[in-house]
C-alpha positions as MATLAB code, in Angstrom:
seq = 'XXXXXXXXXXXXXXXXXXXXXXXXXXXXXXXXXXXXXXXXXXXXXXXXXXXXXXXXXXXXXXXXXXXXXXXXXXXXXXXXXXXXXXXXXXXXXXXXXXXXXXXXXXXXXXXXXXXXXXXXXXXXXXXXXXXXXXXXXXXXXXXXXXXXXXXXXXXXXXXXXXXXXXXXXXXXXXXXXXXXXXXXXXXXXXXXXXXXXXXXXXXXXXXXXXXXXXXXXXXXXXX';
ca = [
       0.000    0.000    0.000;
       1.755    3.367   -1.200;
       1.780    5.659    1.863;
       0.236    9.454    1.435;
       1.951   11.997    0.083;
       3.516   14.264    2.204;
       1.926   17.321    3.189;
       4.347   20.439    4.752;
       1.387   22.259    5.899;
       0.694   18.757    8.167;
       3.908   18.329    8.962;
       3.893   21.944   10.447;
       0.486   21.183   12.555;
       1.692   17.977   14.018;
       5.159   19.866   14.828;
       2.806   22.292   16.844;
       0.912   19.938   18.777;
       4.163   17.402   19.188;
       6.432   19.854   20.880;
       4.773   21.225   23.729;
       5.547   18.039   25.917;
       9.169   18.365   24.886;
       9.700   21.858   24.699;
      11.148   22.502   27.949;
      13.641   19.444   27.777;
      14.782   20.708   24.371;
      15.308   23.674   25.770;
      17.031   22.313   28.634;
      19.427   20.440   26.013;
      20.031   23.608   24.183;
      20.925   25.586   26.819;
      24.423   25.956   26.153;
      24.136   27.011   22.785;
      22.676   30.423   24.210;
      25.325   31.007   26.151;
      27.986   29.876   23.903;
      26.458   31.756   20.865;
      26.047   35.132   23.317;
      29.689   34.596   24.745;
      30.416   34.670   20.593;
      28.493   37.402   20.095;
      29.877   39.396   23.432;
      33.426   38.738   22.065;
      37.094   40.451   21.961;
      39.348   38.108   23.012;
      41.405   38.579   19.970;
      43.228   35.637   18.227;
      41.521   33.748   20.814;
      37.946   34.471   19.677;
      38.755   32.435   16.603;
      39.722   29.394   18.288;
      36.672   29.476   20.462;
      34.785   29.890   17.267;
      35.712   27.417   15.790;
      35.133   25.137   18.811;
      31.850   26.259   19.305;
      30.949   26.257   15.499;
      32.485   22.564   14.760;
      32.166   21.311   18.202;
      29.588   22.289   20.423;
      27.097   23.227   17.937;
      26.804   19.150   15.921;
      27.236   17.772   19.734;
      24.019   19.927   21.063;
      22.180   19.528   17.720;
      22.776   15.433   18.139;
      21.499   15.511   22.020;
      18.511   16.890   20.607;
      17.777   15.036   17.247;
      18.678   12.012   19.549;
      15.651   13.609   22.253;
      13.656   13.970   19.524;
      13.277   11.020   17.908;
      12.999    8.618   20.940;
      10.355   11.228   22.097;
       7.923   10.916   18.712;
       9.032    6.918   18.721;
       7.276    6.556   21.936;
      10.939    5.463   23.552;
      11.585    8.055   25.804;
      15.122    8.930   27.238;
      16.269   11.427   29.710;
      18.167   14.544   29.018;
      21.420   13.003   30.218;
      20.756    9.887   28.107;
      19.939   12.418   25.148;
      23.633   14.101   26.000;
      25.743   10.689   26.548;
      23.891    9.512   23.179;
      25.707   12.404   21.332;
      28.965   12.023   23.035;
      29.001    8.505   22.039;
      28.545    9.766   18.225;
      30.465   13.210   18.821;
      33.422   12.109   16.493;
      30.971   11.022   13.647;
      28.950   14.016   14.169;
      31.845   16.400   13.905;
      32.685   14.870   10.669;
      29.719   14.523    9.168;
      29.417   18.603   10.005;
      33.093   19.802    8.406;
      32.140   17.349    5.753;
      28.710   18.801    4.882;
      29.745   22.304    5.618;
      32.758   22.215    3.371;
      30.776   20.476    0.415;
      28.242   23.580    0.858;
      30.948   25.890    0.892;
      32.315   23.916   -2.488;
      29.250   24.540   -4.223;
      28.256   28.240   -3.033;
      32.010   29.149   -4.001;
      31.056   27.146   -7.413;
      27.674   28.801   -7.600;
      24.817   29.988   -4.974;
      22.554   27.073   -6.771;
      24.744   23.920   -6.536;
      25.416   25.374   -2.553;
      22.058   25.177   -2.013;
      21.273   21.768   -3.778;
      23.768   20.039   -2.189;
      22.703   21.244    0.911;
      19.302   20.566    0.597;
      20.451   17.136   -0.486;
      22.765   16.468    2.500;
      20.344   18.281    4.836;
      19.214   14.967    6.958;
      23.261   13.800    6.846;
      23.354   14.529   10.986;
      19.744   12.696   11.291;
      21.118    9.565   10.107;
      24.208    9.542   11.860;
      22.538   10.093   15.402;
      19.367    7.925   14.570;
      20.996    5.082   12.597;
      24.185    5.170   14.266;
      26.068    5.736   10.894;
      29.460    6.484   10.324;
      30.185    9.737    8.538;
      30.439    8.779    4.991;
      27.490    6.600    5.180;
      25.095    9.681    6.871;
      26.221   11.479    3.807;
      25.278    9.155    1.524;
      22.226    8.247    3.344;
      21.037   11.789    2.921;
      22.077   11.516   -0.706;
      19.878    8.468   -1.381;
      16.640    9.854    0.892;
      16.636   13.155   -0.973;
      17.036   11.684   -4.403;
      14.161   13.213   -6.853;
      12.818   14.787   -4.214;
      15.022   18.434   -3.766;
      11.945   20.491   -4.399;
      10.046   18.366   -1.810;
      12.559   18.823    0.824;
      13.154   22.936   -0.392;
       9.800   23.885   -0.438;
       9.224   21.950    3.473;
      12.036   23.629    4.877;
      11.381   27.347    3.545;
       7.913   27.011    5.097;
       9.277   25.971    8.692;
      11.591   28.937    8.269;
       9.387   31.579    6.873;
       7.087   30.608    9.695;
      10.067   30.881   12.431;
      12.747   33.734   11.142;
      10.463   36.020    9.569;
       8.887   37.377   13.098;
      12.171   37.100   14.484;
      13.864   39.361   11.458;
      11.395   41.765   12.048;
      11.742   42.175   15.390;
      15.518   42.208   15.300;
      15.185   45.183   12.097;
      13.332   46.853   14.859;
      15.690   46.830   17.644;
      18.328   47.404   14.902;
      16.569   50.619   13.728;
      17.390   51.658   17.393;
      20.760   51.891   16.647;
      21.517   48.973   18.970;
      23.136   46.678   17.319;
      24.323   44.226   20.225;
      20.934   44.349   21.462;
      19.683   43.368   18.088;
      22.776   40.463   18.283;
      21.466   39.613   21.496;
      17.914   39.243   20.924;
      18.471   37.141   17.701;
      20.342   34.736   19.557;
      17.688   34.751   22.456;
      14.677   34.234   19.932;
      16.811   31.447   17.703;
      17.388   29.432   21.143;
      13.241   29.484   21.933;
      12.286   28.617   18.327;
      14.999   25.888   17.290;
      13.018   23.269   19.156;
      10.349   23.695   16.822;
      12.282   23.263   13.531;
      14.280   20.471   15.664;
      10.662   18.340   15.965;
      10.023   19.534   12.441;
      12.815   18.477   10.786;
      12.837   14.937   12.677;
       9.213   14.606   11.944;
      10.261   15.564    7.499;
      12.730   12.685    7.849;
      10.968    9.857    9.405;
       8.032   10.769    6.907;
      10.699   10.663    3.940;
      11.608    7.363    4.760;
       8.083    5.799    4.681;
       6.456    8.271    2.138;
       6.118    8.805   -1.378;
       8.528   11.412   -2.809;
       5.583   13.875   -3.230;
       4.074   16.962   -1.223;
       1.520   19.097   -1.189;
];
């Protein structure tokens, strides 16, 4: 029997009403992104800005996202974990996720330097790369390809689903940040970006998880 196709506009309503039980743990999870990504913003150390940069960016940043794609998934599976679990889960994949990260970033990077278009097919092709590796426990090359294979024919699918979930999230929070910024406060601008960004990422976290489990049982079609 061929499963239904895939709707984004359903995807986004059963995001809303799967996240509120979760919320606060995701949040709890994410935590240390806000203060990581504010200590970035708050910055002049110097040279040594750049190395803590780079730590956070290549480091911190796959580990938390991990924790909670792991959270996630064992939440909407019915196989609940803990925070902690959610956090050792990610350590135990934190080599493979940092790969698969500098690996997809750098192949993005390849095709935006090649062209804006091939950056953004390839990344909408290797979008789910960080998915596999925490949910399948796959090793770096094989999340890549796993992506590769999931999003094959079905770019526009996966394009269209994830400009809604942003449009619906970074829109308000770009036009509240142009207003502060019309203030002439920059940092406070900086600030609140990073502030709204941490409360909203759970929601395109549950999204997203909720896009790739449908991809792997649906029909490469949406409405």
């Amino acid at each position: 029997m061929t499963n239904p196709p895939i709707s984004a506009r359903s995807l986004l309503r059963e995001t809303f009403a799967t996240t509120k039980p979760i919320y606060a743990p995701l949040l709890t999870i994410n935590f240390p992104n806000l203060i990581l990504s504010a200590i970035n913003t708050l910055d002049n150390l110097g040279s040594a800005g750049v190395v803590f940069y780079i730590i956070y960016s290549f480091v911190a940043v796959p580990f938390l996202s991990g924790a909670m794609i792991f959270y996630t998934y064992r939440s909407l599976t019915r196989n609940q974990v803990t925070v902690g679990e959610a956090f050792h889960q990610a350590n135990r994949r934190l080599l493979h996720l940092i790969l698969v990260y500098i690996m997809y970033s750098l192949l993005v990077l390849a095709g935006c330097i090649a062209l804006i278009i091939p950056g953004l097919y390839v990344g909408y092709r290797l979008v789910f790369s960080l998915y596999v590796t925490v949910i399948d426990n796959s090793s770096a090359l094989d999340s890549l390809s796993s992506s590769w294979e999931l999003t094959k024919g079905r770019w526009w699918l996966v394009f269209r689903a994830s400009f809604l979930i942003l449009f619906v999230v970074f829109v308000p929070i770009l036009l509240i940040v142009l207003l502060i910024s019309s203030t002439g406060n920059l940092l406070a601008s900086k600030l609140a970006a990073n502030v709204l960004g941490f409360f909203t990422l759970p929601l395109i976290n549950v999204y997203l998880v909720l896009f790739y489990l449908r991809l792997r049982e649906s029909a490469p079609t949406i409405q």
